[in-house]
N, C-alpha and C positions, 0 to 999 in steps of 0.2 A: 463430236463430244470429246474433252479431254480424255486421255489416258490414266489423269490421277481420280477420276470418279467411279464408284465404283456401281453397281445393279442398285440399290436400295437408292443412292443418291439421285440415277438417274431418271426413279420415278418420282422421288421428291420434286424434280424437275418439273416433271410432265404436271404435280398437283400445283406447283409453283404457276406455272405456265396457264392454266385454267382459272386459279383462283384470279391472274391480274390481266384474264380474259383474251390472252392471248392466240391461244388453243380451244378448241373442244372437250367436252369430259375425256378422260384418257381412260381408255376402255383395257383396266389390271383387273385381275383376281389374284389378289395374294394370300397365299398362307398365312396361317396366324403367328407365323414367325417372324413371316416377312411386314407382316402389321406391326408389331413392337418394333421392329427396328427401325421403319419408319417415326413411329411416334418417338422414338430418340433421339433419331437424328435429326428431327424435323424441332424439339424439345432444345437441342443442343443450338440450334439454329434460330430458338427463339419465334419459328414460324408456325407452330402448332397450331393456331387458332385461326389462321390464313386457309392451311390447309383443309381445315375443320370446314370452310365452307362449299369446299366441291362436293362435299357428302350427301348434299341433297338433289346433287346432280346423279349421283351412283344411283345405277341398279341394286333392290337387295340384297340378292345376291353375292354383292361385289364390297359389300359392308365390312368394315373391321369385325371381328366377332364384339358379342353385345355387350361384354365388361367392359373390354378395350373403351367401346363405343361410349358407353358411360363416362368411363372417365377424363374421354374424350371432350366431351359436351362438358361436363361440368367442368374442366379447364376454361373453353371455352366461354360459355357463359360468364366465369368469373373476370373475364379478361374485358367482356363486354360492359356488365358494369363497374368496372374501375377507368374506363374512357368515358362513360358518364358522368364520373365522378370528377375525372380532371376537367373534361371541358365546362363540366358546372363551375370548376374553380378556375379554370382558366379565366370563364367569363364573370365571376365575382373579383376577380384581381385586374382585370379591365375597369371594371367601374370604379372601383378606389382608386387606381390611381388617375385615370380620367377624370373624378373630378379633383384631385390635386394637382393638375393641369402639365401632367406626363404625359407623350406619347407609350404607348407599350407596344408588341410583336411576339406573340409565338413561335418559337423557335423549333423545328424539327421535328419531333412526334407529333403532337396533339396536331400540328397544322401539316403534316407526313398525313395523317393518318384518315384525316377530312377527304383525303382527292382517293383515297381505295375505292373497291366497287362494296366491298364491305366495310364504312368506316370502322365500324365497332371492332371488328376481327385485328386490327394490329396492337401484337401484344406493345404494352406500355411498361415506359420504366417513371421518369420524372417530368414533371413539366420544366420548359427551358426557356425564360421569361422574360424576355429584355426590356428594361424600363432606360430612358434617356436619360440623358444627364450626368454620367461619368461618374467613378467609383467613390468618392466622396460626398458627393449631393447624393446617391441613390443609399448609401448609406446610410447618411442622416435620414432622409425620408423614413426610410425601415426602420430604424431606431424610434423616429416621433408617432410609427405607426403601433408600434410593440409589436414589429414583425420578426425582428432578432432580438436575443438579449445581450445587454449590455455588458461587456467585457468580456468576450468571449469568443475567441479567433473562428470566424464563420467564411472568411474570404477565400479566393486563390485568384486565378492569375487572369481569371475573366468573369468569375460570378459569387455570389454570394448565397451561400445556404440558408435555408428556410427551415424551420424544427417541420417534420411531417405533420400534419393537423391529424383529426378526428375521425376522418376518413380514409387515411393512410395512401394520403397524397402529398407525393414532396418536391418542394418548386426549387431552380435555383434561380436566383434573379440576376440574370447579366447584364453588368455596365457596360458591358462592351460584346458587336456580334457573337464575335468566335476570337480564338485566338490562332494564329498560323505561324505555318512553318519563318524562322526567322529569315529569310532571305524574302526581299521584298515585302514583308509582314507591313510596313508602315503602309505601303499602295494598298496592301487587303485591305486595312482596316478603313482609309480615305473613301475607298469603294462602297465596303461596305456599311460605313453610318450613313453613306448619301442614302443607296437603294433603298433601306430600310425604314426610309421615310414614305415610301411608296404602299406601305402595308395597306390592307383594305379590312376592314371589318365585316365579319363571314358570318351567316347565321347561324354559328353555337357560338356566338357571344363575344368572340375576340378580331384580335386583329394577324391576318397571314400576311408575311411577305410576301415580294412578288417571285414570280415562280424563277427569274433568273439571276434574283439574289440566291434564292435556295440552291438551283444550280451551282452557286461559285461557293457558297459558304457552307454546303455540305459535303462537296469535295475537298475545301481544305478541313472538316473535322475528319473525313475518311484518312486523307493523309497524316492526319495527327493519330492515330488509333491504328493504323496500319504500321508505320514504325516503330507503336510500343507493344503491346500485346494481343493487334490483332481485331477481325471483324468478324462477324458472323452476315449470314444472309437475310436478317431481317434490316439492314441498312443498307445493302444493295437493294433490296426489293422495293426502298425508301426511295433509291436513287432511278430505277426504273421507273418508277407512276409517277414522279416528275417529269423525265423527258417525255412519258405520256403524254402530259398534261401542259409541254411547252410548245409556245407557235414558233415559225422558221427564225424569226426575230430574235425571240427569246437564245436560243440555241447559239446562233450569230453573234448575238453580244455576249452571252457568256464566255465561249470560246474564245472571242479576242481579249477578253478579260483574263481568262486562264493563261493565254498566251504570253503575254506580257507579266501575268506573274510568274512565268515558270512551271506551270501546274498539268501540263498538258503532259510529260509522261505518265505521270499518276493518274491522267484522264484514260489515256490510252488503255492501261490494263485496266480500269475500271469499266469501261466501253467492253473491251472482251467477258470482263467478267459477267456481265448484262447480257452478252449475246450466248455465252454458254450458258446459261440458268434459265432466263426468261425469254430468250429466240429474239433480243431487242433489233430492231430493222433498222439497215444502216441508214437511212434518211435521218433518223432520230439521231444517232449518234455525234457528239460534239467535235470527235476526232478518231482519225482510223483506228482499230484496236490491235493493240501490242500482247499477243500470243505470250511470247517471253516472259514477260510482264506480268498479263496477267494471269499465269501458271504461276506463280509465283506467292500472288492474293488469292488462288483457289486453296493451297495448298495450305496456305495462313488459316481458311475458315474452316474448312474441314480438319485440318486438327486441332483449332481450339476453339470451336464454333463461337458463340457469342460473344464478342471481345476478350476473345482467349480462356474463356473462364474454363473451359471442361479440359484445354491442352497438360497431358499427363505431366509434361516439363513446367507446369506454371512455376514463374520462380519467385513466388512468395512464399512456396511452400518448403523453399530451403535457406542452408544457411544467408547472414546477410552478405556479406560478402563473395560466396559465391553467384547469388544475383548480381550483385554488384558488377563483377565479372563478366556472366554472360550476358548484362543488361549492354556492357560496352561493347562486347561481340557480336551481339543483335544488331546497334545502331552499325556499327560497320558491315557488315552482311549488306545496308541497303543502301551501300556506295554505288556500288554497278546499277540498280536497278533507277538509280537518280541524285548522280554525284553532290549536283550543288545542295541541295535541301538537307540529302543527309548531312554528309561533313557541315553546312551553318546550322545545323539541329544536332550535333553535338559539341561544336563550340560553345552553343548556348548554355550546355547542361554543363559543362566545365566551369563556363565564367558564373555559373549562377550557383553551383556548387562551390568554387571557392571564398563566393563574396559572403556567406553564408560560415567557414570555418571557423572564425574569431566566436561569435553566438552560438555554435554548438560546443564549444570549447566550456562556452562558460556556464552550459547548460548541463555539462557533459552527459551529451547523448550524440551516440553514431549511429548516423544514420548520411546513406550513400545515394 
């Protein structure tokens, strides 16, 4: 077990470990102090409601005290029906646009969260919706459906926002998989419009990639969120009940897929990061795991657990320019750890921040 985790992390582990059946109940009795600071950390990590389900494996005994446990469960629960609620919408945005004669694909969560032993247990943020047709035709479409409103910047650099509905679910619709790192980005994206055709339609309604798209296409969104602010453990634990859930095949093709794009150091710590959290066996693994490496991305989750949101340093919460600053001391920082992606993943932000100066000029707003 790493060096950088500390006693509370590393029973979060052991509950990690049982909820994705890897282990047996883990036989703790902790204080009630030691209860909250799991429920924080586990909170910070986004995995509260994962862990919620070993509880009915526990002796009573071995119970959080009974508030804790409260408001445990009602976390819980609320987590559960808000994945009913997407996958109802998942599978209601399948049928529109199916009969307007689009393929569609659930992206990441809602089809992440299908293969858990508990589907309902992982917590949810948005639905991630890819409809064919490339960002102009899938535009107009949302437009003719009044699914955006009219003049009003809803895009970015792979999907399109959706206003939250009624239910307080919020889609984003990608014209395009994922977007990756610029060094060989054009082969990601070749790759991944073929596979994506592969999807199959799953019984909550919609359609799942195949499990060795997600393999390649949720490692290059880890990669994209690792070099800016960071990941928490409920998308590692996304990325372990895939390799779960992939045959030797699967595994084989991804891997020489990652290889050729370059992707395999970021594989490597990711692989370690799966074997010090959830015990992942190295048969599963897509490539040897990088220690170095991945000490590197424990040390990113644990101090800002869920896509950096709780890291004390967030730096949205200072000046702009001194973000600015550290935002360009950060990307250099992940030279060593994987020269070529980083240095092409900051020329990118240079040549897209200059082409950009003339329109903020005349906008006048700075913004870096």
């Amino acid at each position: 077990m790493s060096d950088l985790v500390n006693p509370i992390y590393k029973i979060l582990f052991s509950f990690l470990r049982c909820a994705a059946g890897t282990i047996d109940c883990p036989n703790v009795k902790l204080t009630p102090e030691e209860w909250q600071k799991l429920f924080f950390e586990a909170k910070r990590q986004s995995v509260l409601d994962v862990v919620f389900t070993v509880f009915q494996k526990l002796p009573k005994e071995n119970l959080p005290p009974k508030p804790l446990l409260m408001q445990w469960a009602v976390h819980a629960e609320a987590t559960r029906d808000m994945n009913k609620r997407m996958n109802a919408e998942a599978a209601r945005l399948t049928g529109i646009f199916s009969k307007e004669g689009r393929r569609t694909a659930v992206l990441k969560g809602a089809a992440n969260a299908r293969l858990y032993p508990d589907p309902l247990s992982r917590q949810c943020g948005d639905i991630d919706f890819w409809v064919e047709g490339g960002f102009k035709s899938v535009e107009d479409l949302l437009l003719k459906l009044k699914f955006i409103p009219e003049h009003e910047e809803t895009s970015c650099r792979h999907h399109i926002h959706m206003p939250k509905n009624e239910d307080g679910v919020t889609v984003e619709i990608h014209y395009k998989p994922a977007s990756g790192n610029p060094y060989k980005n054009g082969e990601l994206q070749k790759y991944l419009n073929k596979e994506i055709l592969n999807s199959e339609l799953v019984p909550e309604g919609f359609y799942s990639p195949t499990i060795k798209f997600a393999l390649v296409m949720q490692l290059s969104h880890l990669q994209q969120h690792f070099y800016s602010h960071g990941l928490g453990f409920r998308q590692f634990m996304d990325y372990f009940i895939l390799l779960k859930h992939s045959t030797e095949s699967d595994r084989r093709e991804a891997t020489d897929i990652m290889k050729s794009l370059y992707m395999l150091k970021a594989c490597s710590a990711v692989m370690w990061m799966l074997e010090e959290i959830f015990g992942l066996d190295h048969e599963l693994m897509l490539c040897p795991p990088d220690a170095w490496r991945g000490k590197k991305l424990m040390k990113l989750a644990l101090d800002g657990g869920n896509f950096g949101q709780y890291d004390p340093k967030h730096l949205s919460r200072i000046n702009v320019f001194v973000r600015w600053f550290k935002d360009r001391l950060r990307a250099l920082s992940w030279i060593p750890f994987d020269p070529v992606n980083a240095i092409f993943k900051e020329l990118k932000y240079w040549r897209a921040t200059i082409s950009v100066i003339p329109l903020r000029i005349k906008r006048r707003k700075i913004a870096l």
